[in-house]
C-alpha positions as CSV (number, residue, x, y, z in Angstrom):
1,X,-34.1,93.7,0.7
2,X,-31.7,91.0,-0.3
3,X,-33.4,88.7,-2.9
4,X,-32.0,84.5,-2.0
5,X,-30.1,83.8,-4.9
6,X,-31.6,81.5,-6.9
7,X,-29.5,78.0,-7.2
8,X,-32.0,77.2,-10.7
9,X,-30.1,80.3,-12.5
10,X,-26.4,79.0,-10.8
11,X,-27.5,75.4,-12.9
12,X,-28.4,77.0,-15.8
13,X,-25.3,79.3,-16.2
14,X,-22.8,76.6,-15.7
15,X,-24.4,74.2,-18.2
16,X,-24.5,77.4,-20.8
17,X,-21.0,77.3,-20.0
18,X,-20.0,73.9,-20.1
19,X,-21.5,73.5,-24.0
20,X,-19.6,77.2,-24.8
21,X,-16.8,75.8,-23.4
22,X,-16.7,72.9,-26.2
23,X,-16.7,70.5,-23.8
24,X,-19.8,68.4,-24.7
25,X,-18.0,69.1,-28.6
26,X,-18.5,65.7,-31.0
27,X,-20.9,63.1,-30.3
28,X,-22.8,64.2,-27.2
29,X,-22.7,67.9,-28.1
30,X,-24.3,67.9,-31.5
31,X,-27.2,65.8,-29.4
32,X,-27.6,68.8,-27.0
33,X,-28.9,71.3,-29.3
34,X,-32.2,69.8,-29.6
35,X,-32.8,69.7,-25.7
36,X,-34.3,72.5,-23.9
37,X,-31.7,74.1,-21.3
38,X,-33.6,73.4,-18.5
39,X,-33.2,69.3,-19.4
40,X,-29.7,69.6,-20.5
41,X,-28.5,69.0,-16.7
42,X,-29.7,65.7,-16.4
43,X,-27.1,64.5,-19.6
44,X,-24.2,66.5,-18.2
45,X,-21.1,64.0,-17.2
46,X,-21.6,63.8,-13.3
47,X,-25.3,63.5,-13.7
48,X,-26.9,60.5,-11.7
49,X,-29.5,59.0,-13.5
50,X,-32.3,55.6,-13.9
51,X,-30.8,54.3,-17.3
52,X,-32.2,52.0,-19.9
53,X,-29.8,49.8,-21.7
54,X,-31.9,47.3,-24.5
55,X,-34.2,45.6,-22.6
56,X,-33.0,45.3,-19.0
57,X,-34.7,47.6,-16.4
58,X,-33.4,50.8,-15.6
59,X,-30.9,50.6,-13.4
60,X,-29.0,53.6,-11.0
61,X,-26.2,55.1,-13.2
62,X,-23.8,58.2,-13.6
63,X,-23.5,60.2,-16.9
64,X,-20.1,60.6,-18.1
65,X,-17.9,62.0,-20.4
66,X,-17.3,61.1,-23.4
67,X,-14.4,63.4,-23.7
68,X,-12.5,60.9,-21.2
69,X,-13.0,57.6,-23.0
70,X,-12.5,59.0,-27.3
71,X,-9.2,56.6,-26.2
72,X,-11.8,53.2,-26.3
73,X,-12.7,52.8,-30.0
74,X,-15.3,50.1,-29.5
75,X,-17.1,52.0,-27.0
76,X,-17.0,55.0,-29.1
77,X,-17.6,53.4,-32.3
78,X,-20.9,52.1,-30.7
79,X,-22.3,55.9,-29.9
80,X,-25.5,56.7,-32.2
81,X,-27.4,60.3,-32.0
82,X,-29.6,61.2,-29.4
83,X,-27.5,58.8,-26.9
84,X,-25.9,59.4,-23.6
85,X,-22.8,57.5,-22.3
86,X,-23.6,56.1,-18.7
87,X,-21.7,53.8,-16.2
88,X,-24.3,51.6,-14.6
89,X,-23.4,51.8,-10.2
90,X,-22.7,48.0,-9.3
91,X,-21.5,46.9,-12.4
92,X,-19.3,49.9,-13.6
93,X,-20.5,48.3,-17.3
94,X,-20.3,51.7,-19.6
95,X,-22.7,51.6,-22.6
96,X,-24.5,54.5,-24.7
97,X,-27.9,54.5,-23.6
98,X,-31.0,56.3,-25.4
99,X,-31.5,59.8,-23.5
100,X,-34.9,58.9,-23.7
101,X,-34.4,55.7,-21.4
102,X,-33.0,57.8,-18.9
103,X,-34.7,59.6,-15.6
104,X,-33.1,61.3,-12.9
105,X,-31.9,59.5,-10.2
106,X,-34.3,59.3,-6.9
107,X,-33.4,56.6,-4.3
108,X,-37.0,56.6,-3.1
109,X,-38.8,56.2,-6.3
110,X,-38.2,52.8,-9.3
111,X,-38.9,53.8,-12.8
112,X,-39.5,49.9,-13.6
113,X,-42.9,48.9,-14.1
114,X,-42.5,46.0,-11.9
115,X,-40.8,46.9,-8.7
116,X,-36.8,44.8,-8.8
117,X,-36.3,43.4,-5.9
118,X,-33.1,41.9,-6.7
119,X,-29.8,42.2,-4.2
120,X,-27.3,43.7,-6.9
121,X,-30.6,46.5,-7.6
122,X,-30.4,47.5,-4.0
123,X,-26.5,47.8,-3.7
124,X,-26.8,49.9,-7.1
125,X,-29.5,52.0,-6.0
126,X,-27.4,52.3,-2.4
127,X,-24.4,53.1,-4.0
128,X,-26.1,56.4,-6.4
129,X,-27.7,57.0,-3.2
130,X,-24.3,57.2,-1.5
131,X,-23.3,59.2,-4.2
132,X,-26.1,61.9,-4.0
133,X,-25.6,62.7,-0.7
134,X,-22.1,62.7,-0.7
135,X,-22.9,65.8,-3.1
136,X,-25.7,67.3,-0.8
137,X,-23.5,67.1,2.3
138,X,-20.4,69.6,0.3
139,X,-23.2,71.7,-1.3
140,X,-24.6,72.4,2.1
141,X,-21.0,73.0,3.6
142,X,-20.5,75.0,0.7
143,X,-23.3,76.8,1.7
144,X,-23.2,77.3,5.1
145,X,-19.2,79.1,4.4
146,X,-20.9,81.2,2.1
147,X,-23.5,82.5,4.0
């Protein structure tokens, strides 16, 4: 009997590869070690996510790299341990956000105490949304040629 290959094992081997690679080397990757495997996903570049920044609300954003901007000194010079760099959807603002103050992104659920109602929320959320099943829509093409 063929077992269905788990996609939970696929997730975990690339991001074992990703931080053997060196790719998550210097300030995010020191961060990683602390971080059990099966969390690690949610701060790899790519990742969509509910971030904190100070003391707005969370708002829909993308994790990225911070590989691709060591070129922006005062963004890089603001990085402290145990911080992710995000780009918030809506107002493409980048900023090094507590991993702590982030969630992972779900359309259907807000993480903010008190619900935003806000037009530029919606778009955001609309846009990670966008984004999401963008992704789901290849994986399950992907899928469908593989099977």
């Amino acid at each position: 009997c063929d077992e269905a290959e788990d996609p939970w094992d696929e997730e975990e081997e690339m991001t074992a590869k990703y931080e053997s690679d060196g790719k998550t080397g210097g300030a995010l990757g020191d961060d990683l070690d602390d971080i059990p495997l099966s969390e690690r996903k949610l701060f790899l570049p790519g990742a969509l996510v509910f971030a904190q920044f100070a003391y707005y609300p969370f708002w829909p954003a993308m994790v990225r790299d911070p590989e691709q901007h060591k070129g922006d000194a005062q963004l890089m010079k603001m990085h402290k341990k145990g911080q992710v760099l995000v780009e918030f959807f809506g107002t493409k603002n980048f900023s090094w956000v507590d991993r702590r103050k982030t969630v992972p992104f779900n359309a259907n659920v807000d993480p903010n105490p008190k619900p935003i109602k806000n037009q530029s929320f919606r778009k955001a959320v609309s846009a990670a949304a966008a984004v999401q099943a963008q992704r789901e829509a290849k994986a399950s093409k992907k899928e469908r040629v593989k099977g």
